[in-house]
Every structure is written in structure tokens, then in C-alpha cells.
N, C-alpha and C positions, 0 to 999 in steps of 0.2 A: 441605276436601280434605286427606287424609295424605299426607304428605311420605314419601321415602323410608327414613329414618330409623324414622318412626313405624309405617309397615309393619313393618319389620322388627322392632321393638319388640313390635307386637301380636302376630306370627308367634311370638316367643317366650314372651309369655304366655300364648297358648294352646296352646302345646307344652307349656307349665312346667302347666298347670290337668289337659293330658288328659293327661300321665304322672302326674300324682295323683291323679285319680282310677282308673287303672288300679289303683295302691297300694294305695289307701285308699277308693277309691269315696267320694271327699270331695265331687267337686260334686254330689250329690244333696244335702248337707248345708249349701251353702251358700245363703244369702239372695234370692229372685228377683230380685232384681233385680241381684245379682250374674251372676248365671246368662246374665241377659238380656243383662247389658253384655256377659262373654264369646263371647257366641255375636254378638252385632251385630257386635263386634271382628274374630270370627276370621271370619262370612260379607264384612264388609269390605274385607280382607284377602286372602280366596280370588276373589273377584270383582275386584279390583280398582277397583272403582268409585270415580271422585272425583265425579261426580257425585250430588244427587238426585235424588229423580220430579219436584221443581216444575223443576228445571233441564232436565231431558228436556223435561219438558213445553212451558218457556219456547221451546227449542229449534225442538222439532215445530213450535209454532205460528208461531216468525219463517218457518219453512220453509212452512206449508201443508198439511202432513200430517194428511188428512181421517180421524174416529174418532180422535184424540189422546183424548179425554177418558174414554173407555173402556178406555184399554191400559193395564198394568200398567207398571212401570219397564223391567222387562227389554225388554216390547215396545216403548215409548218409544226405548228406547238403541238397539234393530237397527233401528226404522225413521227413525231419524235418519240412523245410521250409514251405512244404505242409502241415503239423498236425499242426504247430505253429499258423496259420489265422484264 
């Protein structure tokens, strides 16, 4: 789970990557797996997720929530979030 801190942290490395690449068109040049960290970082971030899929998952199933094992993360989180209320 990212802490407050480290949001805000991530939020600024991917501001600091995609004003370079406007520059320089530098992240086409950098290493996949650079690429990969960034963009996990900044969808992290934009989503806000502290959770994972196994922890949704975990979720669904204490709850009951029949087709868990078919849904995606997102679906996971809104049909938690929906039992949960």
C-alpha cells in the first residue's frame, strides 16, 4: 500500500518523465522495463488503489460474491464496494 507521501512522490515522477519526454521524446528511449515501472507507478497513482486483485479477491470471497473468479480487479473493487454499504 503507498502511503501518502509516496503518492505524491510517484505523481511527481511521472510529471518529471512526461515533461521529458515532450522535450526530448526520451521515454521511447528508455529500457522496458523502465517504461513498465513508470506507467504501473503513474496508473497506481491515478487510480488510487491500495489494494490488489488477490486482496479484492480475498474480499469477494469472505463476502460471498458469486463469479469472483472471473472479474477483473476493477470489477472485484465495485462489487465489493457495493456488498460492503
Amino acid at each position: 500500500m503507498a502511503n501518502q507521501r509516496q503518492r505524491s512522490a510517484a505523481k511527481r515522477n511521472v510529471k518529471k518523465a512526461q515533461e521529458g519526454a515532450k522535450r526530448k521524446q526520451t521515454l521511447k528511449n528508455l529500457p522496458s522495463s523502465t517504461r513498465t515501472a513508470l506507467g504501473k507507478e503513474g496508473a497506481k497513482v491515478r487510480s488510487g488503489a491500495d489494494k490488489s486483485r488477490q486482496e479484492y479477491y480475498e474480499d469477494a470471497k469472505r463476502l460471498g460474491i458469486e463469479g469472483r473468479s472471473k472479474m477483473g480487479k476493477a470489477e472485484l473493487k465495485r462489487a465489493v464496494q457495493r456488498r460492503s454499504r
